[in-house]
C-alpha positions in Angstrom: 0.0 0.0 0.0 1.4 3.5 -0.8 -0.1 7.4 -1.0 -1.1 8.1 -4.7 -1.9 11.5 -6.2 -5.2 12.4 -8.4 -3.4 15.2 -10.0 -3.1 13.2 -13.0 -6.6 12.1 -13.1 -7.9 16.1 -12.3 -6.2 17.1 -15.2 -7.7 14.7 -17.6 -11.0 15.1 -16.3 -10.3 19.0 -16.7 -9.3 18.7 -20.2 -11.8 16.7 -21.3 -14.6 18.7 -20.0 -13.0 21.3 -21.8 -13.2 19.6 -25.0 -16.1 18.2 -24.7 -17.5 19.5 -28.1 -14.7 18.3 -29.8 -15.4 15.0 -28.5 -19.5 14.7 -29.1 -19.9 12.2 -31.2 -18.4 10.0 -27.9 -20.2 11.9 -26.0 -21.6 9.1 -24.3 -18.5 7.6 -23.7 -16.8 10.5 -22.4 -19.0 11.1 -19.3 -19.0 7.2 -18.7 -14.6 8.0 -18.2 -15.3 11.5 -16.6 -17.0 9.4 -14.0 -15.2 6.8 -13.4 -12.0 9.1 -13.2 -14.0 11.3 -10.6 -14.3 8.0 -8.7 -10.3 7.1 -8.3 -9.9 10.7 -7.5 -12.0 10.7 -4.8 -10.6 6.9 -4.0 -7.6 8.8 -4.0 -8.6 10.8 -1.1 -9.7 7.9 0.3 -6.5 5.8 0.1 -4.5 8.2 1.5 -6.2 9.0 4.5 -6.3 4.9 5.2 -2.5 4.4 4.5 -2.2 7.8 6.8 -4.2 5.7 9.5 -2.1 2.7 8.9 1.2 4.6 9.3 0.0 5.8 12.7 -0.7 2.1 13.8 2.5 1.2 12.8 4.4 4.5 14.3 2.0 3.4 17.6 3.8 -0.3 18.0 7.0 0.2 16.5 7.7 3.7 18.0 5.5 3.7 21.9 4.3 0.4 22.8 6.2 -2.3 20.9 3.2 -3.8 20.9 0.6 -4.9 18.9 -2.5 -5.1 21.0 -6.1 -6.6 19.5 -7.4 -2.9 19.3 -4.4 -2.0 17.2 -4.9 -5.3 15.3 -8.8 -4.9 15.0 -8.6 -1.4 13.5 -5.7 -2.6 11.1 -7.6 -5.2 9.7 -10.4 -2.8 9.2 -9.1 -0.1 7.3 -6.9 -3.0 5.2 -10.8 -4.6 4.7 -11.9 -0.9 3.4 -9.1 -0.2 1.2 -9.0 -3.9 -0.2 -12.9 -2.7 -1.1 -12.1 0.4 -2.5 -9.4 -0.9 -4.9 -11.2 -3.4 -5.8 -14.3 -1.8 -6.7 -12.2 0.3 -8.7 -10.4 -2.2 -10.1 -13.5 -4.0 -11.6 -15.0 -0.2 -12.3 -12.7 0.6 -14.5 -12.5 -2.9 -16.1 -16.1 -3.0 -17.1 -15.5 0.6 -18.6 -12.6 0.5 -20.4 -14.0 0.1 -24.0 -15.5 3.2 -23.8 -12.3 4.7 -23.2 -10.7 2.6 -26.0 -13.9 4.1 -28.3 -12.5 7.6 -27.3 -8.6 7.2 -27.9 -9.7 5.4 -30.9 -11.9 8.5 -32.1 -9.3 10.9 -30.9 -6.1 9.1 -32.9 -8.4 9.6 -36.3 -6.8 12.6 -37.6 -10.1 12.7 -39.8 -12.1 13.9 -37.1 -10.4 16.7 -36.7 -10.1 20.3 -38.2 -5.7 20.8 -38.2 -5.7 22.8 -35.0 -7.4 20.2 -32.8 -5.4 17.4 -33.9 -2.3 18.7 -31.4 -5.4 18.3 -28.8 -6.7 15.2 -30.0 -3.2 13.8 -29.7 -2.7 15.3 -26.2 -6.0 13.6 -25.1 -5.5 10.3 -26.7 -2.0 10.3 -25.1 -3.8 10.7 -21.5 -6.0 8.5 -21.8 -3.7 5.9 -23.2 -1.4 6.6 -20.3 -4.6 5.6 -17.8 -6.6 3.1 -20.1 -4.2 1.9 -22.8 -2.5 -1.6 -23.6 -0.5 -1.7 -21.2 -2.6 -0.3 -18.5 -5.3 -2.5 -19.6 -2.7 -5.6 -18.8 -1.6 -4.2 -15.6 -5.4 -3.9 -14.6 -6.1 -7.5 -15.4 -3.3 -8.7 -14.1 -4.1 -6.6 -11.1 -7.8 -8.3 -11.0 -5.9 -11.7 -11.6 -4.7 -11.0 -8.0 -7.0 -10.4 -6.4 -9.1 -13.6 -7.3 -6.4 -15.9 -6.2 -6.0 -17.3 -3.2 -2.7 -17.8 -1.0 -1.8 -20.9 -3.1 -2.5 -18.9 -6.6 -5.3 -20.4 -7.7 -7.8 -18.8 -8.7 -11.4 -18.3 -6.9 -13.5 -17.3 -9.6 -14.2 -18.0 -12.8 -14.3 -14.6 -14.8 -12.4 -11.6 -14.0 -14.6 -9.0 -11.6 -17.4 -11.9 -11.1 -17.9 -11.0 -7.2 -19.3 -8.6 -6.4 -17.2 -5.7 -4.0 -18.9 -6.9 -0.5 -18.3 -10.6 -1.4 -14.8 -9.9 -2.3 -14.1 -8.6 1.0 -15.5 -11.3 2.9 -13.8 -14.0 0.7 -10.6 -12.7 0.9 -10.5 -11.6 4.6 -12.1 -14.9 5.7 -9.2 -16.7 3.5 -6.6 -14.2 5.2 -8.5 -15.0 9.1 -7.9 -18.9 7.6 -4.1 -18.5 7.3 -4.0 -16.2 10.4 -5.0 -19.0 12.6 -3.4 -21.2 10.9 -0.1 -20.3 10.1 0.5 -16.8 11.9 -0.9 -18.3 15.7 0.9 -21.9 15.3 4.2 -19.8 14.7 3.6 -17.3 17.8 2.9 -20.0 20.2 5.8 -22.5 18.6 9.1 -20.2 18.2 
């Protein structure tokens, strides 16, 4: 887990608001990315005020106590249970929405479209976007997802990519991480 910044994301939602009549025969497509790039810049917010949480649990054992108590340990796993939500939710968000962003960069890179002085824009746009929804983001995404729907062993506990819904995502995966927890993690604490 680490901060992340929606500066990025801010400015492509900025710029294509701005461009939005440039862009309206995707129209459709466009809000569809608008929103879901408002979503990981508010996730954004999100994340970082979780991973701030986090770091003060950790400053708490490592730097006072030296000890992790079950408080400390309860309201760890919780904000680890609400971030594993959020980035999956995302995740799968973005993943069911991609092909309208490949329908935009696909408009955008067609010089045709274009009168000369928007195609520096169109370019500019495409290039965004590609940075965010592209090939290769696209990979890291499922790839990503792959992850996610894996257990500890690496196979894989569904059958399509973003089956589960968010909620039973979270209590999959935290019921399998309770599962190694007691048995793993507590056999090792009580035999050194």
């Amino acid at each position: 887990m680490m901060k992340r910044s929606k500066k990025y994301v801010e400015e492509l939602i900025q710029l294509l608001q701005q461009n939005k009549s440039m862009l309206f025969p995707v129209q459709s497509s466009v809000n569809i990315i608008i929103n879901t790039l408002t979503i990981q810049a508010k996730n954004t917010i999100l994340f970082n005020d979780i991973y701030q949480s986090i770091l003060e649990i950790d400053n708490e054992i490592y730097d006072r106590s030296k000890t992790l108590t079950k408080e400390l340990w309860l309201r760890g796993r919780s904000l680890i249970k609400k971030y594993d939500g959020l980035i999956y939710s995302e995740f799968n968000y973005v993943f069911n929405n991609l092909h309208h962003a490949e329908k935009i960069i696909t408009y955008l890179n067609d010089e045709g479209n274009f009168i000369l002085f928007e195609r520096f824009k169109a370019k500019r746009m495409a290039k965004k976007l590609e940075k965010i929804f592209g090939k290769e983001a696209k990979a890291n995404l499922i790839k990503s997802l792959e992850g996610f729907e894996k257990d500890f062993q690496g196979n894989f506990f569904t059958k399509t990519i973003g089956e589960l819904s968010t909620d039973e995502y979270v209590q999959f995966i935290h019921q399998m991480a309770e599962n190694d927890y007691k048995r793993n993690l507590l056999r090792d604490c009580r035999n050194p």
